[in-house]
N, C-alpha and C positions, 0 to 999 in steps of 0.2 A: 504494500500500500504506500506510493508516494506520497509525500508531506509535499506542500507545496513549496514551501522553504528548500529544500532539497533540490527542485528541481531550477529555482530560481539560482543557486548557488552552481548549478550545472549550465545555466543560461551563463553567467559571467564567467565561467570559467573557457565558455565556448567564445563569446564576443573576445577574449584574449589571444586567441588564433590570428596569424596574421596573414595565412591564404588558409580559410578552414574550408572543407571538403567537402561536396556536393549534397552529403548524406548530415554532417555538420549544419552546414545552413539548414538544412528543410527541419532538422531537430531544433535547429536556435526559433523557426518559423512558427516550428508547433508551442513551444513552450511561450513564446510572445503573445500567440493569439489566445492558449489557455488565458495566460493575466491580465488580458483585456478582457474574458470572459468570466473569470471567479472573483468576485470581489472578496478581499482579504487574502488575497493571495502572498503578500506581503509578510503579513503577519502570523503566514503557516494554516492553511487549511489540509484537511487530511482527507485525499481520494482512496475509495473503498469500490472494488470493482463488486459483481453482486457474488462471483464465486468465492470472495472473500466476509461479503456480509455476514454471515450467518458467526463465524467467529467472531468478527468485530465487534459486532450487538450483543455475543452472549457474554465478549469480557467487558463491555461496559455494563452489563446490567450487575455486575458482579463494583465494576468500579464506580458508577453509582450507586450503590448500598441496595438495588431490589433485590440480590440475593446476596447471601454470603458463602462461606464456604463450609459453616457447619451446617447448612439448609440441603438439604437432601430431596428437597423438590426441583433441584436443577434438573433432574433425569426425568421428570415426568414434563418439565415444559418443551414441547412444541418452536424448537427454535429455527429451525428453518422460516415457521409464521410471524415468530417473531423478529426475523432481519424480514421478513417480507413487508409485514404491518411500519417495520423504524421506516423502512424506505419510503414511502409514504410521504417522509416529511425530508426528502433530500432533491436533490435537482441532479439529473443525469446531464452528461456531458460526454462528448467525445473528444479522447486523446489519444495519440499513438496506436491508433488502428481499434482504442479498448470502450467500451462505455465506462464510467465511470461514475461513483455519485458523491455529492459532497451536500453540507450543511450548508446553507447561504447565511452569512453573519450578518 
């Protein structure tokens, strides 16, 4: 799961090239028109593709406090519905060939 921060630090790293390479630019291309496209990009937004959601949402549900770890109803929730239901509230987007979704801050 990229951080947007991440990739922004990939962007600068890549504008420091001084003849970069065909495959170079169209990546400096995509990562530019992401941060015209995500607002807070800046400030590190976290892209979650959906074959990644279903973990993502069950270790936030753990790091926001709906469950813990001596709660033994983790094994009975439904967590595929539950990344499907989080998504809901994110915005897809295309990058690098992937869908991806993020929170709009």
């Amino acid at each position: 799961m990229p951080d947007t921060r991440d990739l922004l630090e990939e962007l600068e790293s890549l504008e420091l090239e001084e003849e970069p390479t065909e495959g170079e630019r169209g990546r400096m291309e995509a990562i530019r028109k992401l941060r015209e496209e995500v607002s807070g990009f800046e400030d590190g937004v976290q892209l979650i593709t959906e074959d990644e959601s279903e973990d993502y949402f069950r270790e936030l549900a753990f790091d926001v406090g709906y469950m813990n770890n001596d709660n033994q109803l983790e094994y009975y929730v439904d967590w595929k519905r539950w990344a499907e239901d989080c998504l809901m509230d994110y915005t897809s987007i295309e990058f690098d060939g992937e869908t991806y979704y993020y929170q709009e801050g």
